[in-house]
Structure formats: structure tokens, C-alpha cells
N, C-alpha and C positions, 0 to 999 in steps of 0.2 A: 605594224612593226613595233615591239619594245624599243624605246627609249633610255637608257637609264643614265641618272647622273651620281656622281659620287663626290664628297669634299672632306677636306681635315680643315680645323684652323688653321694649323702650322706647317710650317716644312720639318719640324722635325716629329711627327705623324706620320701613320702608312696607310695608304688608300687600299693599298690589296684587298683586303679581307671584304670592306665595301664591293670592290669590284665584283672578288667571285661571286659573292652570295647573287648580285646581278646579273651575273653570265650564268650560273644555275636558274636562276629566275629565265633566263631566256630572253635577251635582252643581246642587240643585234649591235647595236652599237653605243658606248658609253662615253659622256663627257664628265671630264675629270679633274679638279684644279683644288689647293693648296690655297685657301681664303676664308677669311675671318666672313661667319655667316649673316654678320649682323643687318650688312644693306645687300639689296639684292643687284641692285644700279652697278657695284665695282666688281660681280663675278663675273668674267668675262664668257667663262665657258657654261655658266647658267644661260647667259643670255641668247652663247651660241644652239645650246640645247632647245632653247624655245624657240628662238627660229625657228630649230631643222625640225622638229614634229609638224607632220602633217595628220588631217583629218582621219580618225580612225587610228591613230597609234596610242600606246600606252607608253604614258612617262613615268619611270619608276625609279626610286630610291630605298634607299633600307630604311631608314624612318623618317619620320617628318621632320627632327633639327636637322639632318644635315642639307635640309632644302629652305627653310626658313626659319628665320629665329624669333619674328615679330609679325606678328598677327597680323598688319599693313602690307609686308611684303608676301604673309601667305596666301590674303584674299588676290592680292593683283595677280598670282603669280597662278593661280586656278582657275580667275577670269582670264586669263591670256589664255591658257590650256581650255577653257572650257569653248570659250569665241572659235578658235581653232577644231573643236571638236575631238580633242581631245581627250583620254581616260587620266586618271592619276591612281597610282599605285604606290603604295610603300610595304617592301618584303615583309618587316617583322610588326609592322601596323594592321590590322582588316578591318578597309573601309571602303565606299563606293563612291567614288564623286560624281555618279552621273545621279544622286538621289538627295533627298530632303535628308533623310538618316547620315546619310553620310558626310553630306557636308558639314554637318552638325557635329560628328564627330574629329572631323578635321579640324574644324573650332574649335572646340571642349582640346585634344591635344597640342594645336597651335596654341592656347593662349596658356596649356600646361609648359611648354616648351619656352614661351616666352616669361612666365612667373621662373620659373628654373634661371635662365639666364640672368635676370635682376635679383635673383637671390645669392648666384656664384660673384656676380659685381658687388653688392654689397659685401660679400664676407673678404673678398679680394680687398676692399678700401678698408673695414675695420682690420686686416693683416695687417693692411700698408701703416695704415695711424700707432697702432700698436707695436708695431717694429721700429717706427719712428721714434715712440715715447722712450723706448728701452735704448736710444742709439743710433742703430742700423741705419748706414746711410746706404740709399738708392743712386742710381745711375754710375759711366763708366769711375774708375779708380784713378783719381789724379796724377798726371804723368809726372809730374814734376811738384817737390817741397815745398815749403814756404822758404826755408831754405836755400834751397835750388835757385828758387827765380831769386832771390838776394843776391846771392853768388855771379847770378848770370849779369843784375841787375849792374853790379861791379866791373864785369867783365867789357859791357858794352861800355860803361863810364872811360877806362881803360884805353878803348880805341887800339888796341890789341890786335883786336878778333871784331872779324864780319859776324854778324846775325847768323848765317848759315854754320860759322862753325862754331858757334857757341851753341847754339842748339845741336850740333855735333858731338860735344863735349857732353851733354848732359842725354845722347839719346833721343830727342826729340823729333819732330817737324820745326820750319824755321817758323810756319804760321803759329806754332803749338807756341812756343816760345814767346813768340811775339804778344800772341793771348792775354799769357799769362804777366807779361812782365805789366802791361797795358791795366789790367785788371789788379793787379797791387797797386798800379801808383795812382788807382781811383780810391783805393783803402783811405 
């Protein structure tokens, strides 16, 4: 029986294309999940895919990152297919892993697939440094002012208004609110 498995990093990724080319390939039943490829341990549907192969089937993907990204999780992950008796396939790859050649070439590409990945992280962190120098602030948008929390800071003084509807007033959560008033009067 073909096996095939298919992944994107993200959810906003589309698996399709992977799939067909795996249903063209012949491939009878596919496991399929939306996960970052770096560990092999947190794909669930990886792991349910090596379960269900049994002795004599061929596991297949379209290339080799979207089944390993680290040379560690590729050798475990073709000892476990291989103990099982297992083939390994990849559509737009030609390689053999029942041979000396071939595994060799699943290496030489695994550890191209893995220099790839620490070259996309590196350029991702000089982005990040570099957008920092210029400015650019990272993570969500401050819900509320310096301003804001003064105002509110007032309000509570006031004895007015409940914490809920002070953060009513300004849009908030009462936790948000409370955050932020908590974290200026550490200023």
C-alpha cells in the first residue's frame, strides 16, 4: 500500500496541491496536518502515519522538507520505516532507501534541507535586528495610551467607577486594564 503524508507550516498554507500530486502518485491513504516541520516528536499525524505503515508499503511525500527538516529527525524517521520494512518515496525526489546510493542521497538532500532552514532563520533574525534599529516595533499594538492608563489611573482614584467599567470606558478587558495600570505604577 502507498502511504503518503503531506504538511504546510502554517494554517494559512494549502495542503491541496501536496495531496494530489500524492493521489496521482497512487497513494491510498494520506496523513495530513498544518505544523511547523522542525521536531518530529509534536506532528501528530506524522507519527500517526508511521504507526499505520505496515511491512511492504511505500511512504511517500513530495519532497523531503516537508517530512524532515533536521538531519536527526530524518535518520530516526527512515530507521523507524526501515525496522518496519518499509520503502520511502518522495514524488519530486529519485531516490531509493532500500540501497547504500540512496540513503546517501537522502543525506546529501536532508542536510541541504536542513542548511536551507538555518539560512531562512538567520536572515529572519538579521530582518528582525534591522527593523528594530530603524524602529519597528514587534508584537500585538497597545490597547490602551500612556494616556489612557493616567486617565483611568484617575478614575479608579475617584472611586466613581468599578474596574469593569473603567475599562468599559476606555474599550478594554478589566484584566487589560488592570495590566496596564499595575505596570505604570512600577515605572
Amino acid at each position: 500500500m502507498k502511504v503518503g503524508y503531506a504538511r504546510v507550516s502554517s494554517t494559512g498554507q494549502n495542503l491541496e496541491t501536496q495531496i494530489e500530486i500524492l493521489k496521482k502518485a497512487g497513494c491510498e491513504k494520506i496523513f495530513q496536518e498544518k505544523k511547523s516541520g522542525t521536531a518530529m516528536d509534536n506532528r501528530v499525524e506524522l507519527q500517526n502515519a508511521l504507526e499505520f505503515v505496515r511491512e511492504g508499503d511505500i511512504f511517500m511525500v513530495t519532497r523531503l522538507d516537508r517530512f524532515a527538516r533536521s538531519n536527526r529527525d530524518l535518520y530516526k524517521i527512515i530507521e523507524i520505516l526501515n525496522r518496519k520494512g518499509v520503502e520511502f518515496k518522495a514524488t519530486n525526489q529519485i531516490f531509493d532507501s532500500t540501497t547504500s546510493e540512496g540513503r546517501m542521497m537522502i543525506g546529501m538532500l536532508g542536510t541541504m534541507a536542513e542548511f536551507e532552514n538555518d539560512i531562512r532563520k538567520e536572515r529572519q533574525a538579521e530582518g528582525i535586528k534591522s527593523a528594530m534599529k530603524r524602529g519597528v516595533k514587534f508584537g500585538a499594538k497597545r490597547k490602551m495610551s500612556d494616556k489612557q492608563v493616567l486617565e483611568a489611573i484617575e478614575l479608579q482614584k475617584s472611586g466613581e467607577f468599578t474596574n469593569q467599567q473603567i475599562a468599559d470606558i476606555f474599550g478594554v478587558g478589566r484584566s487589560t486594564l488592570l495590566r496596564y495600570v499595575a505596570e505604570w505604577k512600577k515605572r
